[in-house]
C-alpha positions in Angstrom: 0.0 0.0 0.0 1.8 3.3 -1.2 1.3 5.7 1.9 0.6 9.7 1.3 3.5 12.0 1.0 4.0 13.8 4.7 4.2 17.7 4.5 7.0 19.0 5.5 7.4 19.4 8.9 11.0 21.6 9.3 8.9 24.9 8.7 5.7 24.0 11.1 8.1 23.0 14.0 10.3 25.8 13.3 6.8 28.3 13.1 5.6 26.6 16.4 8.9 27.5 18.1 8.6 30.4 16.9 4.7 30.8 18.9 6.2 29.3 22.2 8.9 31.9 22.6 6.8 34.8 21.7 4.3 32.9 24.4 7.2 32.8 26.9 8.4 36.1 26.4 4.4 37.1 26.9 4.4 35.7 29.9 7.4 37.0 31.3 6.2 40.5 30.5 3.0 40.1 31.6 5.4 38.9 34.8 6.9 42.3 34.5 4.1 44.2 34.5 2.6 42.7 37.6 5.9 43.2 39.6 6.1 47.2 38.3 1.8 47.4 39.3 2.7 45.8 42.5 5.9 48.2 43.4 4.4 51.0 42.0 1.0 49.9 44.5 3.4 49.9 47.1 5.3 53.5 46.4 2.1 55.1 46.3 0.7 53.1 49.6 4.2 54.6 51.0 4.0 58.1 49.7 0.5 58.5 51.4 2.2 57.6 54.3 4.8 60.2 53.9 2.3 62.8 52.8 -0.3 61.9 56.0 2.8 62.1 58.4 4.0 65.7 56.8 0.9 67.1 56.9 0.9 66.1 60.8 4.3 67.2 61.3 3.2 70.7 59.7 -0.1 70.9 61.6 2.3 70.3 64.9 4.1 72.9 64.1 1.5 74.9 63.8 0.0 74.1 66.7 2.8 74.7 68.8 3.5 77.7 66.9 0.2 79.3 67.3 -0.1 78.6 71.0 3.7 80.2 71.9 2.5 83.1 70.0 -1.4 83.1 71.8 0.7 82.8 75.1 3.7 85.4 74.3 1.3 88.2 73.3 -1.3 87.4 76.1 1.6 87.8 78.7 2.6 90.7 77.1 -1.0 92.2 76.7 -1.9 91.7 80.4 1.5 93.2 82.1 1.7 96.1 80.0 -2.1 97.2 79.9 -2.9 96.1 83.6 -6.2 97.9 83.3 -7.4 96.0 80.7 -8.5 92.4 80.4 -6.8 91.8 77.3 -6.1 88.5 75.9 -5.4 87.3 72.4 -7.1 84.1 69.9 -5.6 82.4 66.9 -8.0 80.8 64.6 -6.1 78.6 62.3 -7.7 77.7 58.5 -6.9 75.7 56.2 -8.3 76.3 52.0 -6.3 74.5 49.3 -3.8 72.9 51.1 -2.8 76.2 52.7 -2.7 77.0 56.6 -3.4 80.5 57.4 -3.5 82.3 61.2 -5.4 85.0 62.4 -4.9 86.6 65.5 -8.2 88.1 67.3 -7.2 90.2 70.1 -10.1 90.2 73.6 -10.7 92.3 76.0 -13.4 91.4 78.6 -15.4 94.6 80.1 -16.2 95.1 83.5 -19.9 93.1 83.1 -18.6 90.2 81.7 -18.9 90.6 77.8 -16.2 90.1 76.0 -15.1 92.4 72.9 -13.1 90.4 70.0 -11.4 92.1 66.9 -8.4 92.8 64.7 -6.1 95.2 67.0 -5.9 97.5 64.3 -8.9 98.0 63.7 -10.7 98.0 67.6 -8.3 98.7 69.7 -5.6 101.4 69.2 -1.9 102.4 68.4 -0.8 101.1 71.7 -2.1 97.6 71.8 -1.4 96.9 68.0 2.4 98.7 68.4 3.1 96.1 71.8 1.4 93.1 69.9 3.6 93.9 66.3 7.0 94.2 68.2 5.8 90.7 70.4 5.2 88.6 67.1 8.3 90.1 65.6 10.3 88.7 68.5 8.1 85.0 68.0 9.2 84.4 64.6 12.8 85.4 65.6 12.7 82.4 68.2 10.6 80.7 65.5 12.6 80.6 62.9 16.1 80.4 64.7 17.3 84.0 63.1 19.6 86.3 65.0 18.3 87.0 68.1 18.4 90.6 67.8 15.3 93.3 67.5 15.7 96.7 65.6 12.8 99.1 66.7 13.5 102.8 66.0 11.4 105.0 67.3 8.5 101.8 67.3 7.1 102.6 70.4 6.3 106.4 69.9 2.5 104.9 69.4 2.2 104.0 73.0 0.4 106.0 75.2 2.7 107.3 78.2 0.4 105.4 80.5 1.8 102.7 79.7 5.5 103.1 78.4 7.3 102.8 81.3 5.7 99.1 82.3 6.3 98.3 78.2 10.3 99.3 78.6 10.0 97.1 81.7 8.0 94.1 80.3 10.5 94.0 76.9 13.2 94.8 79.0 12.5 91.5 81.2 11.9 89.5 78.3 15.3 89.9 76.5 16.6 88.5 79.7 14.6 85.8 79.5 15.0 84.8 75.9 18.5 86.3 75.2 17.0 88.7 72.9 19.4 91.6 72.2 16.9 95.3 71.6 18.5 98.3 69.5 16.0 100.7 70.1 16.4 104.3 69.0 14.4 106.6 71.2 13.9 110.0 72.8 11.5 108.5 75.5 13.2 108.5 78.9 11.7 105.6 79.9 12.8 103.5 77.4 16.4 105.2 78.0 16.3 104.6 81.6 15.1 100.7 81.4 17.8 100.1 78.5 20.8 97.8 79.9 23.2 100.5 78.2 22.3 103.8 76.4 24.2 106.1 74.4 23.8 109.7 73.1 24.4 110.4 70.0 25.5 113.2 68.4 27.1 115.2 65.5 31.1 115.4 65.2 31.6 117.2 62.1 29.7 114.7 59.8 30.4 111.3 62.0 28.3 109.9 64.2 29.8 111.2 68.2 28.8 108.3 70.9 28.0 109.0 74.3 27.7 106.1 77.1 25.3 107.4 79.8 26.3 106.2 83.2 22.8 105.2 85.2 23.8 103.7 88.2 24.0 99.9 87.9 22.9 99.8 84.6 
């Protein structure tokens, strides 16, 4: 019996080679892929956990930040206007991913209600003056700067009611926080509470200094 003559089977073999490597090499990207979905998965599982920790490091900060300031200018507030009940509030906001702060300065009257506002707009030159040169000195301790305050002629606002206890009250706190003040000023009080004081004058064009000798200052 005279059998059929076989295809040729050299080009089918080589052709289903040919199907299994493109099938392997398939399945190794499809491999791949699922190790990149699975990494990437876990990067973005990871950066949450980054971005959720920032954002409570930032609202710590803020926190903290908010409440030295609500104490500092309190302090401040109450020792240099004694015959006030003065106090200050922070509200803290956030919109858009931004924090913002506003400070609402108090001041509780003698039957028990209690006034709020922005200091420059409710409650005068003097209170907004003490509370301006008091978060000046915050974000100086904030922010780690210099520890040194330039006021020239800042506190000409302030009622002389209350000058001498402000010179007193800023005076006390550079000793407290190492602050160093380089006030320029024609107020004796402020002279007389300075730890030194000079005079100066004109010498032909240069600057003349003059230490003034107070006693134990």
């Amino acid at each position: 019996m005279d059998f059929p003559e076989l295809p040729e089977l050299t080009g089918v073999e080589a052709k289903a080679n040919k199907a299994l490597g493109l099938r392997d090499a398939l399945d190794q990207q499809i491999s791949e892929n699922q190790d990149q979905i699975e990494e990437l998965e876990n990067e973005e599982e990871l950066l949450d956990l980054v971005a959720n920790l920032i954002r409570r490091l930032i609202d710590a900060e803020v926190t903290d930040g908010v409440k030295a300031v609500e104490k500092l200018q309190t302090e401040g507030l109450q020792e240099i206007f004694y015959d006030q009940e003065l106090s200050v509030r922070a509200e803290v906001e956030e919109s858009r991913g931004k924090v913002s702060v506003s400070l609402f300065t108090q001041r509780r009257l003698k039957d028990g209600t209690l006034v709020e506002g922005i200091a420059d707009q409710s409650f005068g030159g003097s209170v907004l003056t003490m509370q301006s040169i008091l978060m000046r000195a915050t974000v100086i301790f904030r922010r780690n700067m210099r520890p040194v305050l330039f006021l020239d002629e800042t506190l000409a606002a302030v009622s002389n009611k209350y000058l001498d206890r402000a010179a007193k009250f800023l005076s006390k706190l550079c000793d407290r926080l190492g602050l160093d003040i380089l006030l320029i000023s024609h107020d004796e009080a402020l002279i007389n509470a300075a730890d030194h004081a000079y005079v100066v004058s004109d010498n032909g064009g240069k600057a003349k200094f003059r230490k003034l000798n107070r006693g134990s200052k």
